[in-house]
PAZAPA-4460 file (N, C-alpha, C; in steps of 0.05 Angstrom, whole numbers, plus 32768, in hexadecimal, padded with zeros to 4 digits):
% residues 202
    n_x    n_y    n_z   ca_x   ca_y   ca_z    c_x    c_y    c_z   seq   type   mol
   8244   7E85   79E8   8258   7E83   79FD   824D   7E72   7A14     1      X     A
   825F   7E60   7A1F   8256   7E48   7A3C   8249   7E5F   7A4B     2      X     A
   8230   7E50   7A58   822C   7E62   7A71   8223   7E42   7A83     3      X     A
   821B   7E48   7AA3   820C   7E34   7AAB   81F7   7E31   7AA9     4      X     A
   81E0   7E3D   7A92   81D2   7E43   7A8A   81C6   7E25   7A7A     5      X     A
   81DC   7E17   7A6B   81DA   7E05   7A57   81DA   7DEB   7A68     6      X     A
   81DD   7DF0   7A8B   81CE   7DD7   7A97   81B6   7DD7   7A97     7      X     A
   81A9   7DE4   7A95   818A   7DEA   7A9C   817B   7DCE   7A95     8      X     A
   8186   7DC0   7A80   8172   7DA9   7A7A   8172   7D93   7A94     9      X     A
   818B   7D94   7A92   8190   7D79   7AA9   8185   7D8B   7ABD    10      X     A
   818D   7DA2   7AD0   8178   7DA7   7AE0   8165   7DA5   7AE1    11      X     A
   8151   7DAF   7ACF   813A   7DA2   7AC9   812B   7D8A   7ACD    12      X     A
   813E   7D77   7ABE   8138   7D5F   7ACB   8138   7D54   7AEE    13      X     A
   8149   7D5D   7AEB   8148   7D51   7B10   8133   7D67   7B22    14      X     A
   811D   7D7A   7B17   8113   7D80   7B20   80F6   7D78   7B12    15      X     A
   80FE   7D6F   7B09   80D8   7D63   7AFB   80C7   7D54   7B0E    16      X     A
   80CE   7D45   7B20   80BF   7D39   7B36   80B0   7D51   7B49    17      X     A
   80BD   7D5F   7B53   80B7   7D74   7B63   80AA   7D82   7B53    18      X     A
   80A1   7D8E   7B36   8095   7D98   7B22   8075   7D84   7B2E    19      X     A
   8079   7D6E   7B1F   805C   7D69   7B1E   8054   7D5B   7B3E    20      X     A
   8060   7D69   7B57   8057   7D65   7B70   8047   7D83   7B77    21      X     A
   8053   7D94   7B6F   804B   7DA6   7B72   8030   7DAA   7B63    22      X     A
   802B   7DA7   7B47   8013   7DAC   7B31   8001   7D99   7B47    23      X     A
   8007   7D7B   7B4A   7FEC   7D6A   7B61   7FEB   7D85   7B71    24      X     A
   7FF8   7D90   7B85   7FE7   7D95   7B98   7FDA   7DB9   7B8F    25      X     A
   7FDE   7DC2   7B75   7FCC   7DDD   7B6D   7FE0   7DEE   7B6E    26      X     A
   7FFB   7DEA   7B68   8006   7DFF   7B63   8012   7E0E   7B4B    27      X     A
   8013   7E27   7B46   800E   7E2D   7B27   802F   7E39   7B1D    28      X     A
   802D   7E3A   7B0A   8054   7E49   7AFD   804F   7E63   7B11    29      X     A
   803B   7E76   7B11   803A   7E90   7B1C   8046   7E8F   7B3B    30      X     A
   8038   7E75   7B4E   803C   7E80   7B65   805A   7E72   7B6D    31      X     A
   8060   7E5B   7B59   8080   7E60   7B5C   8092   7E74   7B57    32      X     A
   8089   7E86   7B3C   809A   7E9E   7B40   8094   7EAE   7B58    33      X     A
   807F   7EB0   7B63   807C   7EC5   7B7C   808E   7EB2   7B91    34      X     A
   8095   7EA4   7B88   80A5   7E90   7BA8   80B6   7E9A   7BA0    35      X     A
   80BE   7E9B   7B87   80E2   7EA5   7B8A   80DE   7EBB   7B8B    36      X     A
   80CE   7ED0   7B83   80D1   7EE6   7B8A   80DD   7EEE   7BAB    37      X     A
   80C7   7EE4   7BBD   80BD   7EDE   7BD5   80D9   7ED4   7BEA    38      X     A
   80E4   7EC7   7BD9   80FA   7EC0   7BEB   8116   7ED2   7BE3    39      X     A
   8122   7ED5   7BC8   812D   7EF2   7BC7   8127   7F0A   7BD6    40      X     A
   810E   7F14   7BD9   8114   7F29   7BEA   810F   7F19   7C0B    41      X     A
   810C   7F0C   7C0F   8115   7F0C   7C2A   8136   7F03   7C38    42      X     A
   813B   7EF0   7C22   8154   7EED   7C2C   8161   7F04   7C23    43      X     A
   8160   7F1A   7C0A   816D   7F2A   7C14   816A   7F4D   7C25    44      X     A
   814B   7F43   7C31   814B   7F57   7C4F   815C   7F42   7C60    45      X     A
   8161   7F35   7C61   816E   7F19   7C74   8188   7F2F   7C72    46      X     A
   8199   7F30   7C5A   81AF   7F39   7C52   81AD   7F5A   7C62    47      X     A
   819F   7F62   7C59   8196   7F86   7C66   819C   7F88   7C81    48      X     A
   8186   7F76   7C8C   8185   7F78   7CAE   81A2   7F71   7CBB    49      X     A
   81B4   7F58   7CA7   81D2   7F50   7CBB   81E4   7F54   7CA3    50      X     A
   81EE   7F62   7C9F   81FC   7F68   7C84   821B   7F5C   7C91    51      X     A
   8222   7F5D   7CAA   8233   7F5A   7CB5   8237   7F3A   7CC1    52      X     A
   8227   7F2E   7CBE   8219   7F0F   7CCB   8229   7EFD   7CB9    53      X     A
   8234   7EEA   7CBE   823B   7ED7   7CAB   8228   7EC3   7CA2    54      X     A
   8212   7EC2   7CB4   81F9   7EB3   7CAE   81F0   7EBB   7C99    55      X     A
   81E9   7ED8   7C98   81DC   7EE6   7C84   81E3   7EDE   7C66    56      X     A
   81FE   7ED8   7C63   820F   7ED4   7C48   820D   7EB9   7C41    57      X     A
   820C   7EA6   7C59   81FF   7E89   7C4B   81F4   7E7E   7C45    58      X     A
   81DE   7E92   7C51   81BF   7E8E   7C47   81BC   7E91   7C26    59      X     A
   81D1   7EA1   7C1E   81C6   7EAD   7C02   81CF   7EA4   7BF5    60      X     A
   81DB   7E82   7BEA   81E7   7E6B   7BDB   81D0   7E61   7BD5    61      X     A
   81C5   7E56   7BF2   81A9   7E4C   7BEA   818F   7E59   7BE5    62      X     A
   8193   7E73   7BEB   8176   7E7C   7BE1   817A   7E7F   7BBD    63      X     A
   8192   7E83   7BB9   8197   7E84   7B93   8191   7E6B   7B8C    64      X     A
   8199   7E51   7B9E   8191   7E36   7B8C   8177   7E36   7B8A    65      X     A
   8166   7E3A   7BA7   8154   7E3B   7BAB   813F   7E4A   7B84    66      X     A
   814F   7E6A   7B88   813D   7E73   7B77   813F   7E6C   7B5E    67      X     A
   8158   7E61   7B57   8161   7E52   7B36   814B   7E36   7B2F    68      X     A
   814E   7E27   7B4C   8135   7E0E   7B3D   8115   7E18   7B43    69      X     A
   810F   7E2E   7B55   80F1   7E3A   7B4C   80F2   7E4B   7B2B    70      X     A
   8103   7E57   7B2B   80FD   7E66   7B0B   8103   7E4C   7AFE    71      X     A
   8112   7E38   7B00   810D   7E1F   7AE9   80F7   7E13   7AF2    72      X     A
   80E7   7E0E   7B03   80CB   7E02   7B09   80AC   7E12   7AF7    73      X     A
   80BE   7E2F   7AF9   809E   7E40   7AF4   809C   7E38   7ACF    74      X     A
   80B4   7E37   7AC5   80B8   7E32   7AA0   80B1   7E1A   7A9F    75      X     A
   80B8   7E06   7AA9   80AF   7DE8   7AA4   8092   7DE8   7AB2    76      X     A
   8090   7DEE   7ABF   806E   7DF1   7ABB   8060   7E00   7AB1    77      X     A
   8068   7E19   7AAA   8053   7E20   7A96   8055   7E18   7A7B    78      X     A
   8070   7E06   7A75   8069   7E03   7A60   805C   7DE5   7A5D    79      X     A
   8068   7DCC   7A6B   8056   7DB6   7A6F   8037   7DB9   7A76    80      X     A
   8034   7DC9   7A82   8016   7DC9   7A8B   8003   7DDF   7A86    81      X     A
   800A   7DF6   7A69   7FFC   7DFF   7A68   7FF9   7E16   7A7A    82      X     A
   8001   7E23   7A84   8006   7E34   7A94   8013   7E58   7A8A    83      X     A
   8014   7E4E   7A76   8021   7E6A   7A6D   800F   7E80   7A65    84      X     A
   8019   7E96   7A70   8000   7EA9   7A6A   8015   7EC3   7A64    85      X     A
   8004   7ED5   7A5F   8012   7EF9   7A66   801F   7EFF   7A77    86      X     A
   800E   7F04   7A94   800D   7F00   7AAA   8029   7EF5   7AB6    87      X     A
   8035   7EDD   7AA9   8047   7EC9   7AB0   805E   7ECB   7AA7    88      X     A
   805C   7ED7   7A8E   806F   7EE1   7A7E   807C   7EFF   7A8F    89      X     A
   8067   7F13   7A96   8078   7F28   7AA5   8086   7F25   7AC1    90      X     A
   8079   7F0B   7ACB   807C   7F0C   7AE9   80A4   7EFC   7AE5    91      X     A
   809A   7EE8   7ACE   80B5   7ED6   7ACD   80D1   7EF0   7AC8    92      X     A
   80CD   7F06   7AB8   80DB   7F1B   7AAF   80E4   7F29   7AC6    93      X     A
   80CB   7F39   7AD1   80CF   7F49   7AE6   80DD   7F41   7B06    94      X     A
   80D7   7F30   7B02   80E3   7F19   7B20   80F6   7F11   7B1B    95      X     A
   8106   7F0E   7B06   8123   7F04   7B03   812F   7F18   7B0E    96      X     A
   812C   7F35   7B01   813B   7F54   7B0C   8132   7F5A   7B28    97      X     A
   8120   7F59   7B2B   8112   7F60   7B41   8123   7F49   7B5D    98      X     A
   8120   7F33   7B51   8138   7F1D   7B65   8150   7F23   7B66    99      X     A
   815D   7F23   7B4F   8178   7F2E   7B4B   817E   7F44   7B59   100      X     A
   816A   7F5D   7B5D   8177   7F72   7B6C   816E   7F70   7B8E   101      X     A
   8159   7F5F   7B89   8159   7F5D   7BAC   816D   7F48   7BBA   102      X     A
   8179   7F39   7BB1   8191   7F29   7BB9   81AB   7F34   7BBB   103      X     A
   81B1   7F48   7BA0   81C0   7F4A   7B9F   81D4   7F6B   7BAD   104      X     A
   81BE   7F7F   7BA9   81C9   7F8F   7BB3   81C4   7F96   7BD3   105      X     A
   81B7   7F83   7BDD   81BE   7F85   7BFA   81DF   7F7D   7C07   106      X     A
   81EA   7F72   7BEB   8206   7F69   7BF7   8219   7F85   7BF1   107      X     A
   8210   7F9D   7BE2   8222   7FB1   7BEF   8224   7FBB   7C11   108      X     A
   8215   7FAE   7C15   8214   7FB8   7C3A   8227   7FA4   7C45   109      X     A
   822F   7F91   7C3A   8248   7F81   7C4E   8265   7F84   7C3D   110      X     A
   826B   7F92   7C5C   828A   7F8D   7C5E   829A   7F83   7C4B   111      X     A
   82A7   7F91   7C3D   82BD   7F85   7C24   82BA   7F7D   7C0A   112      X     A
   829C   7F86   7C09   8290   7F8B   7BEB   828A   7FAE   7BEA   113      X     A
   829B   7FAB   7BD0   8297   7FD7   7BC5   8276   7FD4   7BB1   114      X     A
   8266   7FE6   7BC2   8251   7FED   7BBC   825E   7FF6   7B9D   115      X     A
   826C   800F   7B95   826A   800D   7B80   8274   8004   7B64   116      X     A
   8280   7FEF   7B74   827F   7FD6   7B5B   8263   7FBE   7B5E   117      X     A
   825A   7FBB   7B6E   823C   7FA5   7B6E   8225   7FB5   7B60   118      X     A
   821F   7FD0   7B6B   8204   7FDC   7B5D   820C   7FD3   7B3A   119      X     A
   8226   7FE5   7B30   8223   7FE5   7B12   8227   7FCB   7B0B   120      X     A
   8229   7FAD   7B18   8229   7F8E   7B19   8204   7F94   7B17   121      X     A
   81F9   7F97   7B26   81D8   7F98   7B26   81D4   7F9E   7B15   122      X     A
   81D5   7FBE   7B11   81C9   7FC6   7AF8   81D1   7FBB   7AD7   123      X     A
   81EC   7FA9   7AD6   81E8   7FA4   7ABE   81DD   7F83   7AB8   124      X     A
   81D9   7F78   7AD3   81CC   7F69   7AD2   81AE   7F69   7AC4   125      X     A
   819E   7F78   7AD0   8186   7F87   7AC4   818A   7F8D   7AA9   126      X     A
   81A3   7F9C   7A9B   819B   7FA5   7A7A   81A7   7F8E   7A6C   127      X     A
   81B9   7F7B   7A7F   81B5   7F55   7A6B   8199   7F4B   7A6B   128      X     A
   8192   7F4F   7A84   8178   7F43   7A7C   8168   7F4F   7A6D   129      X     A
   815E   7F6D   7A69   8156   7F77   7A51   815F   7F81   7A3E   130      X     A
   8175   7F70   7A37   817B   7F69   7A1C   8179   7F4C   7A18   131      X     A
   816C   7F39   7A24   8166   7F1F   7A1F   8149   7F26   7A14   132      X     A
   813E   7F32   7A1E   8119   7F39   7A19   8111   7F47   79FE   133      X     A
   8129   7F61   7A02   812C   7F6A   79E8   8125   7F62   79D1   134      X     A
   8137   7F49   79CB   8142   7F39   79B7   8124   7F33   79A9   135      X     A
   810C   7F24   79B4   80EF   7F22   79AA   80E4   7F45   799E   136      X     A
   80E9   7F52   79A6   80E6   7F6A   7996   80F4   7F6F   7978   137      X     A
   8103   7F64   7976   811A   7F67   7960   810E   7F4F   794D   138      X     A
   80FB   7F38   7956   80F8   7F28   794A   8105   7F10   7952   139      X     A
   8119   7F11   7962   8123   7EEF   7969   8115   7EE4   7984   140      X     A
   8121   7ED0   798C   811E   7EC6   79A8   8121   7ECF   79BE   141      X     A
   811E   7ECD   79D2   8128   7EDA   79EC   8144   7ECE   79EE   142      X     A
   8153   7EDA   79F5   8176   7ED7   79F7   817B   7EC8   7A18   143      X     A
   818A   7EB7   7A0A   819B   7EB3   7A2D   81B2   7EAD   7A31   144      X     A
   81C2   7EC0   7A16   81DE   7EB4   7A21   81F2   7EC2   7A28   145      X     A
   8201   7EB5   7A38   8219   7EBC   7A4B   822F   7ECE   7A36   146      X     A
   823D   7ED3   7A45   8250   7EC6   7A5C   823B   7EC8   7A7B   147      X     A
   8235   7EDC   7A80   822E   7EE4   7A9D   8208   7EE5   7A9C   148      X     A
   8200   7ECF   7A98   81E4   7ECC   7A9E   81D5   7ED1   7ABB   149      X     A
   81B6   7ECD   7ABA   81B5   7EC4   7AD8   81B8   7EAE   7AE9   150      X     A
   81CB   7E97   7AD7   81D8   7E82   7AE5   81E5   7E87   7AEF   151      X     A
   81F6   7E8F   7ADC   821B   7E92   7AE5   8215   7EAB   7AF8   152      X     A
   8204   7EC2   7B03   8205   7ED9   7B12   81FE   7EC5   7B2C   153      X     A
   81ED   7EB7   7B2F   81E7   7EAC   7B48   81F6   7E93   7B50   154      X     A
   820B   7E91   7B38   8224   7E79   7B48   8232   7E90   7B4C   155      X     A
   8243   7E9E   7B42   8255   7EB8   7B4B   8252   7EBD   7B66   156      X     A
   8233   7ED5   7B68   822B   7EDC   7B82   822D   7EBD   7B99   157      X     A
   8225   7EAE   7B8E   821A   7E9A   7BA6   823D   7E91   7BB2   158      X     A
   8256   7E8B   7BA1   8268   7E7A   7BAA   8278   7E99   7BBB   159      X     A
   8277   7EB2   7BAD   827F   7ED1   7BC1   826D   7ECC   7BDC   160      X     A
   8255   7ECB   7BDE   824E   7ECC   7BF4   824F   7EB1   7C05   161      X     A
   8256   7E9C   7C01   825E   7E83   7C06   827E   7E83   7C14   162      X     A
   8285   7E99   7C09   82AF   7E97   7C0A   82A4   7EAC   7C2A   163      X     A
   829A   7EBA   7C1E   8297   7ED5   7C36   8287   7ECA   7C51   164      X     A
   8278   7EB5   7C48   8269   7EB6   7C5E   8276   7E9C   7C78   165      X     A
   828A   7E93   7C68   829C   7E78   7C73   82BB   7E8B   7C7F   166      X     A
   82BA   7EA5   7C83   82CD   7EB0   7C85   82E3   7EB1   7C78   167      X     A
   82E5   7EAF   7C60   82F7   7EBD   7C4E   82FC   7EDA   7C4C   168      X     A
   831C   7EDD   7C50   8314   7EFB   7C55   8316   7F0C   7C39   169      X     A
   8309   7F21   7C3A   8301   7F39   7C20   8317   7F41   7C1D   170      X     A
   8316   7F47   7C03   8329   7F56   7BF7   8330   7F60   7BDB   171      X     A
   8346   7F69   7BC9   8342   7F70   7BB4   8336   7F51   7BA3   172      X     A
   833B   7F3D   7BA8   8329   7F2D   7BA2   830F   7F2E   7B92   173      X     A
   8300   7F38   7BAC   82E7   7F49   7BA5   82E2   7F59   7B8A   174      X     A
   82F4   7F6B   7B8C   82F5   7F82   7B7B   82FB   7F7D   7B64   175      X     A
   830C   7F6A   7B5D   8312   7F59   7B4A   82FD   7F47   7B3E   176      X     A
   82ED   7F3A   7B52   82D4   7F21   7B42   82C3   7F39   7B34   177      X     A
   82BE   7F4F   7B46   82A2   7F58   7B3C   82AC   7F6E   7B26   178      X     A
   82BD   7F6E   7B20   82C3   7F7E   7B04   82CC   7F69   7AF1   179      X     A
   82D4   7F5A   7AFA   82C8   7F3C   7AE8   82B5   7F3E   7AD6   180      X     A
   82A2   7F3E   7AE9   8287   7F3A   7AE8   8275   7F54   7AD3   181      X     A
   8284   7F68   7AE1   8278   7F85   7AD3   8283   7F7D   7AB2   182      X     A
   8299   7F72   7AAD   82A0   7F6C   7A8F   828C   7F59   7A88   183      X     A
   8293   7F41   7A95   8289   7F26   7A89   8265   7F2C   7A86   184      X     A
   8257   7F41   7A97   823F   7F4E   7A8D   8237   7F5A   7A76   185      X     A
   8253   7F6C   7A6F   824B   7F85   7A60   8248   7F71   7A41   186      X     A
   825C   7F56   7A47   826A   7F47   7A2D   8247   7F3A   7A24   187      X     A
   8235   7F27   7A32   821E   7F20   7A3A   8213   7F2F   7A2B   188      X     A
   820A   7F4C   7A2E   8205   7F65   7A2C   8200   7F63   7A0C   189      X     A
   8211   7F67   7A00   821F   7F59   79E3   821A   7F48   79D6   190      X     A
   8227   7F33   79E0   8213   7F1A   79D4   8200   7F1A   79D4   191      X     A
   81E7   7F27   79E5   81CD   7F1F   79DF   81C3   7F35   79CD   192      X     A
   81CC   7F47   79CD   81CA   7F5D   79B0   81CA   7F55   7998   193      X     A
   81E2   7F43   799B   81F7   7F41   797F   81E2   7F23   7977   194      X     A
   81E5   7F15   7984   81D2   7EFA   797F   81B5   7EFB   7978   195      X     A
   81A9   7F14   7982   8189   7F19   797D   8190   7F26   7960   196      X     A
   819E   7F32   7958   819D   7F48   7943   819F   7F2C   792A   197      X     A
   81B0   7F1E   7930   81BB   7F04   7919   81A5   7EF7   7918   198      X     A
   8195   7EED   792A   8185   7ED4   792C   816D   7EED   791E   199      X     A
   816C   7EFA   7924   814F   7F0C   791F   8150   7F0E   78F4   200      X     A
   816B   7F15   78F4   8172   7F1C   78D5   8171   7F08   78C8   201      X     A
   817A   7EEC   78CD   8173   7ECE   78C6   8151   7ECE   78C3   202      X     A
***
């Protein structure tokens, strides 16, 4: 199923210059994942401290671009340059969820988002992603497909907090994308089950 996932190459490319600017001056796949880590949770204590701020919400478009071409910087270099380790492998895993929830559920604290529709948005974010990881247990590849990847979650979140933070006003709107979302997850959810189980039995 399409996700924005299947840009990744052409992203890629237009980030390969900045790839090997960074390797000249000593920098490794690891301490780009700690950058994205690093900037997820701050922009979303950013979100914590002004939940109410419109600043707060525009910040968080670009800290997701921001963290989409570091997690594509830390894979293209470890895998161009040799870089891949254990170590790199848990941090790339753990920091995707670990980002994901620090971005994201600081936005039940603003105004016109229902806390309890975003937590169970979080949490099934987390069991897509470990059911992408899964899938190498079963014998296949690591999984990444949509509908609702961590592309498509950080265009979603980013264009909601983009509408919200330009003064659009809340509403069932809201309530409506993110049960969207709670499907178009659970569906994700699925596919990467259903796709590891096939590719594994092949």
């Amino acid at each position: 199923m399409a996700s924005i996932y299947d840009l990744k190459p052409r992203f890629q490319a237009l980030l390969r210059p900045l790839m090997h600017a960074l390797v000249r001056v000593g920098a490794t796949a690891n301490h780009v994942t700690w950058a994205a880590l690093l900037i997820s949770g701050v922009v979303g204590g950013m979100i914590v401290w002004r939940p109410h701020a419109d600043w707060s919400l525009l910040v968080l478009p670009v800290a997701l671009f921001l963290r989409m071409a570091l997690n594509a910087l830390d894979g293209m270099m470890a895998r161009e340059f040799a870089m891949t380790s254990r170590l790199g492998t848990i941090l790339n895993e753990l920091g995707d969820v670990a980002s994901d929830a620090a971005l994201y559920l600081p936005l039940a604290l603003v105004p016109g988002i229902r806390p309890t529709l975003l937590v169970p948005v979080v949490v099934l974010a987390v069991i897509s992603e470990m059911a992408g990881v899964l899938a190498i247990q079963v014998g296949a590849t690591r999984r990444y497909d949509g509908p609702m990847g961590k592309s498509d979650r950080a265009f979603v979140f980013g264009a909601l907090a983009l509408a919200l933070g330009l003064g659009a006003p809340s509403g069932r709107w809201v309530d409506g994308l993110l049960m969207l979302m709670l499907l178009l997850l659970l569906l994700t959810v699925w596919n990467r089950a259903r796709r590891a189980l096939r590719e594994a039995h092949d």
